[in-house]
C-alpha positions in Angstrom: 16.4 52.4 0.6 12.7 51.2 0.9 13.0 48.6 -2.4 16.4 47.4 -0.4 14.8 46.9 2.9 11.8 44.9 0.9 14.4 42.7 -1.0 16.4 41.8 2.4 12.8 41.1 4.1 11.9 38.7 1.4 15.7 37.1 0.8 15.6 36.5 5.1 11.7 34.9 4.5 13.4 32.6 1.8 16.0 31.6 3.5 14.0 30.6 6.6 11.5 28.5 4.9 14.6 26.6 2.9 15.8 25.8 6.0 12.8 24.8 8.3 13.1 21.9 9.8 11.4 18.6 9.2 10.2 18.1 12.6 8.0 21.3 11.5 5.8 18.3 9.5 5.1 15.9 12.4 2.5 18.0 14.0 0.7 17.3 11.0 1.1 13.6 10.5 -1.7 11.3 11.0 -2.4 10.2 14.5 -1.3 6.7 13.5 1.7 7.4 12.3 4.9 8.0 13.8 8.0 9.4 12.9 11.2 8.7 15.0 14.5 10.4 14.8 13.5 12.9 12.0 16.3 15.4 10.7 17.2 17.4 7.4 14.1 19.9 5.9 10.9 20.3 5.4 11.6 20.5 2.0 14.3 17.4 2.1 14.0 15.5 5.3 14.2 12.3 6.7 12.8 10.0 9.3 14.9 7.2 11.3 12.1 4.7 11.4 8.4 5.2 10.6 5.8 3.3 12.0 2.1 2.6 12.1 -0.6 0.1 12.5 2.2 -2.5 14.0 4.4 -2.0 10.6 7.8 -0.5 10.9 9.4 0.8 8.0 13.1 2.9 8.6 15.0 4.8 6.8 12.2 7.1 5.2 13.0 9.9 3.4 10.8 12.8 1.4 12.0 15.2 -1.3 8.6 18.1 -1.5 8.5 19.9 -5.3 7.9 23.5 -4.1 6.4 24.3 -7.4 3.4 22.4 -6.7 2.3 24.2 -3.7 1.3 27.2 -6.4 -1.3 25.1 -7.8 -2.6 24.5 -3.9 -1.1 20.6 -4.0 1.0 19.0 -2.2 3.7 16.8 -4.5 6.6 14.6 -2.8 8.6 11.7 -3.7 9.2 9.0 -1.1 11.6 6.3 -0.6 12.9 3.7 1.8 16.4 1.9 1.9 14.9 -0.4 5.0 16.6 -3.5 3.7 13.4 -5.4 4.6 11.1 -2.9 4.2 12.3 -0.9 1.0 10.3 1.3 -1.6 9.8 4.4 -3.3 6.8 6.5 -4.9 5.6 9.8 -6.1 2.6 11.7 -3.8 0.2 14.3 -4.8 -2.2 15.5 -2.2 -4.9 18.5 -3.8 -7.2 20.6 -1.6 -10.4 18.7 -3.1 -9.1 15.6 -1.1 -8.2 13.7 -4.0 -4.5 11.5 -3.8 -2.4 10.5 -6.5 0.4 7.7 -5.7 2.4 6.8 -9.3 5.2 4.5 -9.6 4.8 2.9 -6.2 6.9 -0.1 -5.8 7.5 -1.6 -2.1 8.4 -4.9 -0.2 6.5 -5.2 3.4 6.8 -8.1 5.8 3.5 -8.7 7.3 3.7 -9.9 10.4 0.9 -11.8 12.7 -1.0 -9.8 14.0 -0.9 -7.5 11.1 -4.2 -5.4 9.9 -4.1 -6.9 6.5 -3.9 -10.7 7.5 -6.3 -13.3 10.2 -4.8 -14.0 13.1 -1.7 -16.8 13.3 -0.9 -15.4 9.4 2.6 -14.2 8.3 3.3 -13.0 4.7 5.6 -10.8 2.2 3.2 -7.9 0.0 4.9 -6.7 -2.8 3.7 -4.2 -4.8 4.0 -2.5 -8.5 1.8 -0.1 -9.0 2.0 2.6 -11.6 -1.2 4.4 -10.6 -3.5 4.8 -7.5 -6.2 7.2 -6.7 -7.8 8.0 -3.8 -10.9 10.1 -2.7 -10.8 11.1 0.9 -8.7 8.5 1.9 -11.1 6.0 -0.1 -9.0 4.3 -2.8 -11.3 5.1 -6.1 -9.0 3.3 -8.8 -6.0 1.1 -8.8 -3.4 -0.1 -11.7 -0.9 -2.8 -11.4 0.1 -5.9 -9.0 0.0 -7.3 -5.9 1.6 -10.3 -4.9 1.1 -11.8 -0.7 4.4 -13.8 -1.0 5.3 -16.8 1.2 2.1 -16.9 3.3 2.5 -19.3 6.4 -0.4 -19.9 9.1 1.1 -20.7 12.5 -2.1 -23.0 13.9 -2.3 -25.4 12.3 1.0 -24.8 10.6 0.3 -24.7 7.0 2.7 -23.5 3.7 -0.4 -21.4 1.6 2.6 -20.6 -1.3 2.2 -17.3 -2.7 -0.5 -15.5 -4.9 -0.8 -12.4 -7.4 -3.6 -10.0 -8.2 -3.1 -8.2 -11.7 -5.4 -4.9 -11.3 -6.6 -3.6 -15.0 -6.3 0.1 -15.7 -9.6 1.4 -15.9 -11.0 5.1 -16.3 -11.7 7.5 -13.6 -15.4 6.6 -11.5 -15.1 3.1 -13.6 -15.4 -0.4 -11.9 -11.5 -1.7 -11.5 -11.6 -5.7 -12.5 -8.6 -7.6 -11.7 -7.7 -11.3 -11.7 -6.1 -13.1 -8.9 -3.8 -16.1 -9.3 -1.6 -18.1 -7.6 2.1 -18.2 -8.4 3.0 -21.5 -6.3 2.4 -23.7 -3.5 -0.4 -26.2 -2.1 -3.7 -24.4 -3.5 -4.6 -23.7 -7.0 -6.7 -20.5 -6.9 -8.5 -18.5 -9.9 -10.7 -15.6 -9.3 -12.2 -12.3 -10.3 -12.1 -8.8 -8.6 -14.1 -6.1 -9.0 -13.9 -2.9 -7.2 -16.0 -0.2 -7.3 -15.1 3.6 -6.8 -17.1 3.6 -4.0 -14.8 0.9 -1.9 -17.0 -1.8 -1.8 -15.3 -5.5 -3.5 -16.3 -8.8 -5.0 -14.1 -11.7 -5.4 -15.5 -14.5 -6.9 -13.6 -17.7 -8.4 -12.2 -21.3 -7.2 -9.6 -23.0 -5.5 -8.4 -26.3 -5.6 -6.0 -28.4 -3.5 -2.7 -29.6 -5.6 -1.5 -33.1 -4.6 1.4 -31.6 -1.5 -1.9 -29.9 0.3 -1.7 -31.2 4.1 -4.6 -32.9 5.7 -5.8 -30.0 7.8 -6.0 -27.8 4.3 -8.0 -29.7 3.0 -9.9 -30.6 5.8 -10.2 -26.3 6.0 -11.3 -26.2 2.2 -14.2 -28.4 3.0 -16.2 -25.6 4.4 -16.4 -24.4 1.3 -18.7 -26.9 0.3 -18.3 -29.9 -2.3 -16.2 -30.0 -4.9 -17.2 -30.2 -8.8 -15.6 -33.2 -11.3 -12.1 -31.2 -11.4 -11.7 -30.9 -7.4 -12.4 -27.0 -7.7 -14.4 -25.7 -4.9 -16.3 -22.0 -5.7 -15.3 -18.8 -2.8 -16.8 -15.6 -2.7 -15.2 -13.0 -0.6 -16.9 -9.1 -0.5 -16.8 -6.0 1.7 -15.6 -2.2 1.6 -11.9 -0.7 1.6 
């Protein structure tokens, strides 16, 4: 009677963890981030629209591999049929802090106003990237690309074309190089990233206006200080993710 009592108590336990619901995970999202119109499980849910730092991405969904939770992680796969705003990767959270994102591939309009752009600025990011590690939130090591399509600058109103930066695999606590290029449009850019675990970045390389760059451009590009014999003026950009 005992071992049948037992076996009902952990069948009823089972059956009400399948079935929480996903509005069970939002008290544990982020501050910045917001889920709207959530439904379906913890386990397999789903958010209307998800938005955060002025992006908005909808139809977010989450599939959680309860298997991994034994090894104290946290494993998901993500995806997005936003039309605009579409993606899908694989998650792994561990209890040391460490984050594992494979096989992320997305499209994200950036809009003015956007974190990732100055002022006035409107662009496309997409990304391919197989593999990207973080240590508390600190990205550590990145694998892939990254191409800002179509960027546009509102005042003065200037076509920048679009650009790609191809990130080198590199080992774990190594310095991630990566070379950035353009892919078309008014400025022909070459340069050099390097990106150490710690955060901190150095991109160092030229750019040089093609013949359909506007006046203002190149008016802009003279800040940067003369040009050599081949029109190429030398940039340095540095900080910390």
């Amino acid at each position: 009677m005992r071992a049948a009592l037992v076996l009902a108590a952990l069948v009823f336990l089972a059956t009400l963890l399948v079935r929480l619901p996903a509005s069970v995970l939002l008290s544990y999202l982020p501050a910045q981030i917001v889920c709207e119109d959530v439904s379906g499980t913890v386990w397999h849910g789903s958010c209307g629209q998800v938005s955060s730092d002025g992006m908005k991405v909808a139809g977010v969904s989450w599939r959680l591999h309860p298997l991994a939770l034994l090894a104290l992680e946290l494993s998901a796969d993500l995806s997005s049929i936003d039309p605009n705003a579409g993606g899908s990767a694989s998650v792994v959270l561990t209890r040391s802090a460490d984050e594992s994102i494979t096989d992320l591939h997305a499209t994200l309009p950036l809009a003015a106003g956007s974190p990732l752009l100055p002022a006035d600025t409107t662009a496309t990011l997409v990304l391919s990237l197989p593999s990207v590690r973080l240590h508390h939130d600190r990205l550590t090591s990145v694998e892939g690309s990254i191409e800002v399509q179509h960027v546009r600058v509102s005042n003065p109103a200037s076509e920048l074309g679009s650009y790609e930066l191809q990130l080198q695999p590199s080992p774990s606590g190594a310095t991630t190089e990566g070379q950035l290029h353009d892919l078309e449009g008014p400025l022909q850019v070459s340069a050099q990233l390097r990106l150490q675990p710690s955060g901190e970045y150095e991109i160092n390389g030229t750019v040089t206006p093609r013949a359909n760059a506007n006046e203002d451009l190149n008016r802009i590009l003279q800040y940067l200080g003369p040009a050599d014999a081949q029109g190429r003026r030398p940039f340095s950009l540095a900080g910390t993710l």
